[in-house]
C-alpha positions as a Python dict, from the first residue, in 0.01 Angstrom:
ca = {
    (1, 'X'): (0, 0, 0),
    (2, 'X'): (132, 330, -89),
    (3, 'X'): (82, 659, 142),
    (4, 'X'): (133, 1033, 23),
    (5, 'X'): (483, 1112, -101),
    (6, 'X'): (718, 1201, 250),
    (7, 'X'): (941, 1518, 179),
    (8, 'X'): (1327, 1405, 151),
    (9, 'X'): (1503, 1494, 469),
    (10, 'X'): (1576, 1854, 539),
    (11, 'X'): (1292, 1944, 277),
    (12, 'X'): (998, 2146, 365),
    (13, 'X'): (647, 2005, 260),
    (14, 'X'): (487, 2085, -68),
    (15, 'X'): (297, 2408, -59),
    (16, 'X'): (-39, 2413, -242),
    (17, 'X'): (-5, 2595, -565),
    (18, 'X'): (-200, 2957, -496),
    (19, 'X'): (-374, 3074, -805),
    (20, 'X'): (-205, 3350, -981),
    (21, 'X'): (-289, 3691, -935),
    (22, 'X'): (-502, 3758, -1222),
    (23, 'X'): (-754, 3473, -1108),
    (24, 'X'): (-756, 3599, -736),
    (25, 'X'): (-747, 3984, -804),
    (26, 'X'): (-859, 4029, -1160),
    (27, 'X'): (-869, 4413, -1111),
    (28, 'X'): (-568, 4477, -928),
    (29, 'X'): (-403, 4217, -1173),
    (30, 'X'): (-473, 4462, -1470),
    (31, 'X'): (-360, 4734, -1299),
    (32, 'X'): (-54, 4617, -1249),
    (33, 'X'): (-2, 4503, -1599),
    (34, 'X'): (-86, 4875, -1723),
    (35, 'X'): (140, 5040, -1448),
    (36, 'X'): (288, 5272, -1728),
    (37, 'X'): (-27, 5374, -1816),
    (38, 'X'): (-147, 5442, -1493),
    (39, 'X'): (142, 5652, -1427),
    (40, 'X'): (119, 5895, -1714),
    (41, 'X'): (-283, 5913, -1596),
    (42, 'X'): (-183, 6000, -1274),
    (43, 'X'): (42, 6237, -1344),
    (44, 'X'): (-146, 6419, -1636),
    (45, 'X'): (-470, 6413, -1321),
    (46, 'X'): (-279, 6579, -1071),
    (47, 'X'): (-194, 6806, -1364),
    (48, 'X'): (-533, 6892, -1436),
    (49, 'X'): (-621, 6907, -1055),
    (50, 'X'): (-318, 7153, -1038),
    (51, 'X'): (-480, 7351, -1352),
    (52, 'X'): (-860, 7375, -1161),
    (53, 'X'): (-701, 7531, -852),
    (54, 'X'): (-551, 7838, -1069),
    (55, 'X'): (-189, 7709, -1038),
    (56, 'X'): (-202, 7681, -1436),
    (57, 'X'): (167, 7688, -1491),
    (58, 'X'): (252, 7412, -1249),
    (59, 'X'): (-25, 7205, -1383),
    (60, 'X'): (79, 7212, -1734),
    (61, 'X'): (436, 7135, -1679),
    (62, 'X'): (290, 6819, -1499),
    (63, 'X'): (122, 6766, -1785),
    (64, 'X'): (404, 6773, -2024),
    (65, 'X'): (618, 6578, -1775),
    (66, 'X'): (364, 6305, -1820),
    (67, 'X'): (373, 6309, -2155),
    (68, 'X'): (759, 6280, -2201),
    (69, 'X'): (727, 6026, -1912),
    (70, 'X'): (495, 5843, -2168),
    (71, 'X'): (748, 5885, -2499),
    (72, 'X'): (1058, 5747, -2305),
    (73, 'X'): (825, 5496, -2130),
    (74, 'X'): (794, 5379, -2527),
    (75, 'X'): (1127, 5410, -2619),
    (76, 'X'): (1245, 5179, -2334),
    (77, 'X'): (1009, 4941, -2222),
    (78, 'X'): (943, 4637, -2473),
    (79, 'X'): (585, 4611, -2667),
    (80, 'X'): (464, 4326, -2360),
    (81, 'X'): (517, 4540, -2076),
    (82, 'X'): (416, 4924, -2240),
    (83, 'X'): (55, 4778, -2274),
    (84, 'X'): (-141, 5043, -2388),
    (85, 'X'): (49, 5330, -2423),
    (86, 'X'): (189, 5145, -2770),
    (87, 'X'): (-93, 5284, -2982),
    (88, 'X'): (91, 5336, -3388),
    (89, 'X'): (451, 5235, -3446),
    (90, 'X'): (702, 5304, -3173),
    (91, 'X'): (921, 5601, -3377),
    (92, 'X'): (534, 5763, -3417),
    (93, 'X'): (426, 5725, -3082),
    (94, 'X'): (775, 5810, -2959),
    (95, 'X'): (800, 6140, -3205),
    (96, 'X'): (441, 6266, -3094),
    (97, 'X'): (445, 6194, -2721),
    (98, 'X'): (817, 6371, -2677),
    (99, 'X'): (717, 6613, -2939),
    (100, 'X'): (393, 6749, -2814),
    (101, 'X'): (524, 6739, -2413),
    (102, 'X'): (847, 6940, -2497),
    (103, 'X'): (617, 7205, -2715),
    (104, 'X'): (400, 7260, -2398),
    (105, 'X'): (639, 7252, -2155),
    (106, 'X'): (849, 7515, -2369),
    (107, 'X'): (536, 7729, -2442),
    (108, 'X'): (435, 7715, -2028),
    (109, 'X'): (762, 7837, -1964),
    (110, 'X'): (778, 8095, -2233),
    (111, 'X'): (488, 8287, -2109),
    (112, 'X'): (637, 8573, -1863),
    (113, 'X'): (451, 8538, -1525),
    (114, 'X'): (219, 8770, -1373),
}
């Protein structure tokens, strides 16, 4: 008659496999997976949130932050782990993202304060 498998000496037991992440926490799971994403929301929300209270020029150079967070984010990080920041080819999205964030932050700072 043959009983469960012992552990060889000096071995711990075998654990029982957990599900992965994505089964337990489905939500927080896709989060995760989309953290560069969520990153250049975050930053382009406190932005905006920056913008409502009348601090306009410390908003918008949040902004463009996020968005040249978002071009280097798709310049360095492969197509598997950018998610969906990779929207056209990576020179396009690169070009525009960069592009557009230096152009505001450049025309934020240009503008003589008050």
């Amino acid at each position: 008659m043959t009983g469960p498998a012992r552990p060889a000496p000096g071995q711990r037991g075998v654990q029982p496999q957990r599900p992965p992440l994505y089964l337990r926490r489905p939500l927080l799971a896709g989060f995760l997976r989309q953290w560069p994403l969520l990153l250049v929301i975050v930053m382009v929300g406190l932005g905006l949130l920056l913008v409502a209270v009348e601090r306009w020029r410390s908003g918008l150079l949040l902004m463009a932050l996020g968005l040249v967070v978002a071009g280097l984010f798709r310049m360095f990080l492969p197509v598997r782990r950018i998610g969906f920041l990779a929207v056209r080819s990576r020179p396009v999205d690169v070009t525009l993202t960069l592009g557009v964030g230096l152009a505001v932050a450049l025309i934020v700072l240009a503008i003589p304060p008050t």
